[in-house]
Structures are given as structure tokens and as C-alpha cells.
C-alpha positions as CSV (number, residue, x, y, z in Angstrom):
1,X,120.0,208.3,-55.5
2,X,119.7,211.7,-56.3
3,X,117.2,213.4,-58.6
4,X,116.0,216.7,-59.7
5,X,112.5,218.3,-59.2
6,X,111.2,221.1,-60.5
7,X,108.9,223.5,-58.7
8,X,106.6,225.9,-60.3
9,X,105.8,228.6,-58.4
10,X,102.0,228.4,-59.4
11,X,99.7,225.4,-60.8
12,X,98.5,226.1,-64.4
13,X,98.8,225.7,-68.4
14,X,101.7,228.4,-68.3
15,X,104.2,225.4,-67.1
16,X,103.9,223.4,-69.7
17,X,106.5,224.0,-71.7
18,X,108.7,223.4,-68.9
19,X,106.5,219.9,-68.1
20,X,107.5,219.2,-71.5
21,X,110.6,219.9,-71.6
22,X,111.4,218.3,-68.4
23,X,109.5,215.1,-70.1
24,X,111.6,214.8,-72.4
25,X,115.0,215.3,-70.6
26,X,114.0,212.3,-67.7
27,X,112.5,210.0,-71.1
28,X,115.9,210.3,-72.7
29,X,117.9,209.9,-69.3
30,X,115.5,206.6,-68.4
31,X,114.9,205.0,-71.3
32,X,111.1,205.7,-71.2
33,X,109.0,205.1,-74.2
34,X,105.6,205.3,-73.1
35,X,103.5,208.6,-72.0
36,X,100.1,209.2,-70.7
37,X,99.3,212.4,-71.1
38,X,95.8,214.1,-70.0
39,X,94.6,216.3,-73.0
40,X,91.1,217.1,-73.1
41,X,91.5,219.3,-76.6
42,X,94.7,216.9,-77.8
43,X,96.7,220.5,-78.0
44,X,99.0,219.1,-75.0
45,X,99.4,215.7,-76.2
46,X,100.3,216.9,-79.8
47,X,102.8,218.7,-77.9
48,X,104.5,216.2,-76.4
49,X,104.9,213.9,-79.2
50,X,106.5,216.8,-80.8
51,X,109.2,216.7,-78.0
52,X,109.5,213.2,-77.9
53,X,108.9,212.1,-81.4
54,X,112.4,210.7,-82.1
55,X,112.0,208.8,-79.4
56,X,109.7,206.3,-81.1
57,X,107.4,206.9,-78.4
58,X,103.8,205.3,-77.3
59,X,101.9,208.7,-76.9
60,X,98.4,208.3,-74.9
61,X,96.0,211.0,-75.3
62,X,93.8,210.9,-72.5
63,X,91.0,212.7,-72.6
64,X,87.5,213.3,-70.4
65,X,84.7,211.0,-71.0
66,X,81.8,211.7,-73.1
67,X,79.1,213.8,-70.9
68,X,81.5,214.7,-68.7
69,X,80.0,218.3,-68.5
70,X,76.6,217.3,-69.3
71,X,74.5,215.8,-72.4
72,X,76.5,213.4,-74.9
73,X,78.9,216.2,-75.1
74,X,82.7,215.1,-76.2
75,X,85.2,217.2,-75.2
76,X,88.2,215.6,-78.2
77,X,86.0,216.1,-81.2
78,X,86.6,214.3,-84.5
79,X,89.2,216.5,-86.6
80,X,91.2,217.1,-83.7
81,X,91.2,213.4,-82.7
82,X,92.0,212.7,-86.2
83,X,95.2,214.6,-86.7
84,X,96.2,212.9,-83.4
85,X,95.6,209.5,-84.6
86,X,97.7,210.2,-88.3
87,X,101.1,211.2,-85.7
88,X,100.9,207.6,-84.5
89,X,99.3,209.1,-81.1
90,X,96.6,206.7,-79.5
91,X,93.3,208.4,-77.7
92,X,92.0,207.2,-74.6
93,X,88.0,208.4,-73.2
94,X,87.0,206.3,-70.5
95,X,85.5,206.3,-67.3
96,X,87.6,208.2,-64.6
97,X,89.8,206.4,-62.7
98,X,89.9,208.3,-59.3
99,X,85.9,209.0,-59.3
100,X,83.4,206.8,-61.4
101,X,80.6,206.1,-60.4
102,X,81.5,206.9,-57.4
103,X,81.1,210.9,-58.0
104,X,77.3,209.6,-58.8
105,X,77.0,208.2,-55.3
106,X,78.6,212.1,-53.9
107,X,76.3,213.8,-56.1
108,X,73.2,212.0,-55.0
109,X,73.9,211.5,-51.3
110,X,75.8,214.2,-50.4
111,X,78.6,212.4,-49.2
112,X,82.6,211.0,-50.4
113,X,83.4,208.0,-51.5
114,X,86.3,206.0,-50.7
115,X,87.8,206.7,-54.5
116,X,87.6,210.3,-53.7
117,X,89.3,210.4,-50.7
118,X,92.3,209.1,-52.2
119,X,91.6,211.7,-55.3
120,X,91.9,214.3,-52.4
121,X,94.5,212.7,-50.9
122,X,97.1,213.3,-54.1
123,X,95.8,216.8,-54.4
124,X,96.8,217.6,-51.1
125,X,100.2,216.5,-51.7
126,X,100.8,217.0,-55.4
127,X,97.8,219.4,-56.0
128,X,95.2,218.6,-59.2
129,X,98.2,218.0,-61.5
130,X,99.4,214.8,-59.4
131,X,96.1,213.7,-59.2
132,X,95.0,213.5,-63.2
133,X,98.7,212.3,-63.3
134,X,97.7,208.7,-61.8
135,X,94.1,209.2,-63.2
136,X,95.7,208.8,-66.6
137,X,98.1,206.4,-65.8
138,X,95.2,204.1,-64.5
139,X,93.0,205.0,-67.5
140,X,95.3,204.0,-70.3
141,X,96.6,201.2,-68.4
142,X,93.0,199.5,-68.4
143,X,92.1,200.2,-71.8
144,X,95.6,198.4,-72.5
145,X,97.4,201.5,-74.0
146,X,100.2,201.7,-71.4
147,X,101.9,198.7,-70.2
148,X,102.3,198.0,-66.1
149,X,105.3,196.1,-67.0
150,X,107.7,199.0,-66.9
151,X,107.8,202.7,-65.6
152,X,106.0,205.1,-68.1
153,X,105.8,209.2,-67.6
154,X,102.3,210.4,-66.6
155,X,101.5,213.9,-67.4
156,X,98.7,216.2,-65.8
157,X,97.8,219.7,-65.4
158,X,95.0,222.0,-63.5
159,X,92.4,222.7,-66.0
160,X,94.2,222.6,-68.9
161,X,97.7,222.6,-70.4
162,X,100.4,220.2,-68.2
163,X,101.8,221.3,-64.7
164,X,102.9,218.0,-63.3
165,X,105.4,214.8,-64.7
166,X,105.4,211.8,-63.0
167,X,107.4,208.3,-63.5
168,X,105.8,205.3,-62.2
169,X,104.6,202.0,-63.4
170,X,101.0,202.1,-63.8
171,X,98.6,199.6,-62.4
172,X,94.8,198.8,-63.9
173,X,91.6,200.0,-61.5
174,X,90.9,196.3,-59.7
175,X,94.7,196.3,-58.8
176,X,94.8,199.9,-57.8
177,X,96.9,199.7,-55.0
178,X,99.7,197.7,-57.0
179,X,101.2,201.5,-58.7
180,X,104.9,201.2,-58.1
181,X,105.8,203.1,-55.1
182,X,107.8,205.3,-57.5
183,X,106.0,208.1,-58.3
184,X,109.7,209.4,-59.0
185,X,107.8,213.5,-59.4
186,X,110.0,215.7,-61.2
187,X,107.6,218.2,-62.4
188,X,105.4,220.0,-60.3
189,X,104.6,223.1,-59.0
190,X,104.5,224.6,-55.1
191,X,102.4,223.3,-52.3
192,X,102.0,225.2,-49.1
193,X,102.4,222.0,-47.2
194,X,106.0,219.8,-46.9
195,X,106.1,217.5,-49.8
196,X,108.0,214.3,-49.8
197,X,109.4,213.5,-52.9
198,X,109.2,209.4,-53.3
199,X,112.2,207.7,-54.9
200,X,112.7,204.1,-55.5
């Protein structure tokens, strides 16, 4: 099997028009109908169900949990979260995946939890994109948004905007372990280290 990948020379918001576009060229060419996209704002997720629309897609906004940077504060605030709910695209703000209450446990003791060691893990090899990537997928697979059934495209970025596309079947929190082996990346920028790009 042969597949294409693209690189971005650097992480950041400034790819992703590319992510997007790249979405919707590997949606169309698998079949794919359901997206998890991390969107903190909803600005990237509106984005994508713009490309994909025609599709009749499943569009997950994924966004950080409340008090995430302190307080009660919510990033997705009401009008915004609105206008994505009247395009048909669901919102998803739950706990995170690939930290928890494990990132409690760092914070208090000084130390790393076994959940953030594979968080570091897919940064070393994908960078922060590939990370939130599977975050998301995990997320909106337990709060029943995504199926696990069948592969879905994963979108994350570093900070904001989208840098990295994934296909892979999801798989919920307690069955972690179970994501499909084919984190088929075809989005992504550079990493100073030899990448191995998974195929199934």
C-alpha cells in the first residue's frame, strides 16, 4: 500500500488550511464520514465542516474542559457553541483523555504518571498535533460521538488552528490500548527525529 504524507516544515495554525484540505481529499478517497476535530474557539471545526459538508459528515468539536486554565472558565462559550450546533456540528468538553486526573497527581507530587508518558510518547514522534489527535479521538469516542466501529479522521494542532490528520479507529479510555494500529498520518508537520509512518 502506498500513501501520501504531508510534512509541514513547522508545527502551528498556519497549516491548517492544508490539514483541511488534506482532510477532505483522504475523506472522499476512504469513505470517511466521521471527524474529531480539537477546537477550543469552534473557528477550526466550523472550518472543517465547511470542507466536508457535502459529505454528510459527523463533525465533533472537541473542545478543553471547563477550568482548564483556572476558575469555572469555558473556553467554547455560548454563541459560538451555538452557531456550531445550528450546522449539524456536535460539541464535546470532557475530561482529557491523555492526562486526567492524572496531571493532578504531577502537579501535586512532582512526578509523571503513566497517562503522561504515553502523552509524551506521541509528541516525540508526531509532536503536540498527534498527541490532541488521539486525545480527541478518545474523548468523542467516550462521550459516544464517534463510533469505534470504523476508521474516523482525528484532527489536532499546537495551540491552536490544526497541524496534524490522522485516520484510525478510535477506542474509549478503559479500552485504550484497543486504537487500531492504523494511525494511517497524512498530515503532519517535521520532526527532527526518524518518523515511521504506520499503515495497515
Amino acid at each position: 500500500m502506498e500513501q501520501t504524507i504531508v510534512y509541514f516544515d513547522k508545527p502551528g495554525p498556519e497549516n491548517t488550511a492544508a490539514v483541511i484540505q488534506a482532510v477532505r481529499k483522504r475523506a472522499e478517497k476512504l469513505g470517511v464520514k466521521d471527524f474529531a476535530v480539537a477546537s477550543c474557539t469552534g473557528k477550526t471545526a466550523q472550518k472543517m465542516w465547511e470542507a466536508v459538508a457535502d459529505l454528510k459528515p459527523n463533525v465533533v468539536a472537541v473542545t478543553e474542559h471547563a477550568g482548564m486554565s483556572g476558575g469555572d472558565e469555558v473556553f467554547l462559550k455560548d454563541p459560538a457553541r451555538r452557531v456550531l450546533e445550528m450546522k449539524g456540528i456536535k460539541v464535546c468538553m470532557c475530561s482529557h483523555a491523555l492526562s486526567g486526573v492524572a496531571r493532578s497527581i504531577s502537579k501535586k507530587f512532582n512526578t509523571i504518571s503513566h497517562v503522561e508518558i504515553i502523552a509524551q510518547t506521541l509528541k516525540q514522534f508526531g509532536g503536540e498535533g498527534l498527541k490532541v489527535a488521539v486525545d480527541v479521538a478518545v474523548m468523542a469516542a467516550d462521550a459516544g460521538l464517534v463510533p469505534t466501529s470504523r476508521e474516523i479522521i482525528a484532527v489536532g494542532g499546537t495551540g491552536t488552528g490544526a497541524d496534524t490528520a490522522i485516520v484510525l479507529k478510535a477506542a474509549h479510555m478503559n479500552n485504550f490500548f484497543d486504537l487500531e494500529r492504523m494511525f494511517r498520518e497524512f498530515a503532519t508537520f517535521k520532526t527532527d527525529i526518524t518518523r515511521v509512518a504506520l499503515t495497515n
